[in-house]
C-alpha positions in Angstrom: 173.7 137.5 231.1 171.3 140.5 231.8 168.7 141.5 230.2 169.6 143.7 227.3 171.8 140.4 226.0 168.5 138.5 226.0 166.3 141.6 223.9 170.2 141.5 221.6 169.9 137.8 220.9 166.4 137.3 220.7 164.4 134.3 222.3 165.6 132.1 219.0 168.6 131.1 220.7 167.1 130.0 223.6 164.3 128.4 221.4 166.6 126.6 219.3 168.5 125.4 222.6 165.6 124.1 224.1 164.6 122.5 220.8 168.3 120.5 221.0 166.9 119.6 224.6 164.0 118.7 224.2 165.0 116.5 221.2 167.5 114.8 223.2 165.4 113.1 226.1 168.1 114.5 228.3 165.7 116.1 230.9 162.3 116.2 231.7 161.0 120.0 229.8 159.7 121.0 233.5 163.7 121.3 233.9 164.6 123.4 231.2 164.4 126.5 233.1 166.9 125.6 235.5 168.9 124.3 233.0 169.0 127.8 231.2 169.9 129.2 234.3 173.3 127.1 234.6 173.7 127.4 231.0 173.4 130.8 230.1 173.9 133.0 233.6 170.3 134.4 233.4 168.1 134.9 236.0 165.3 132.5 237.3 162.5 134.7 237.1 164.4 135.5 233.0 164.3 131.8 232.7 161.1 130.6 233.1 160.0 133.8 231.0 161.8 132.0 228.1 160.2 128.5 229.0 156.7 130.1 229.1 157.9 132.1 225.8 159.2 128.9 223.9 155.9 127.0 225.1 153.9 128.9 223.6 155.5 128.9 220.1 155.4 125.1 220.6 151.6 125.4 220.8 151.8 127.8 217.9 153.8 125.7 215.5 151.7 122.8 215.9 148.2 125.0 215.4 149.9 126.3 212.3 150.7 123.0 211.2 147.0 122.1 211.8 147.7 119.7 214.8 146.8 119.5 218.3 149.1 121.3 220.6 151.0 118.9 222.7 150.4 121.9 225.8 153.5 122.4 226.9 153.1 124.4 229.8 
């Protein structure tokens, strides 16, 4: 995958993959980025772009829901 497929998709894929991940137990978070490399062919340095990305909307729904961030990364 390169990086025009991730601006065509948007990060919600990712997000909402992550989100089935997390939700699982399955790994520890600190994994996920390898764990999007395997799974969707991107690049390292793409991967952890989307961790730090979906991190920080983690931290941003739980401000909007007026709790404490859990601080993700």
């Amino acid at each position: 995958m390169n990086e025009s497929k991730i601006e065509l998709d948007g990060v919600e894929t990712f997000f909402k993959q992550l989100d089935v991940l997390q939700d699982s137990g399955e790994i520890n978070m600190w994994g996920a980025p390898a764990w999007l490399v395997e799974n969707f062919e991107i690049s390292k340095p793409e991967a952890k772009r989307i961790f730090e990305l979906w991190c920080k909307h983690k931290e941003d729904e739980y401000e909007w829901h007026g709790l404490k961030p859990r601080h993700y990364c």
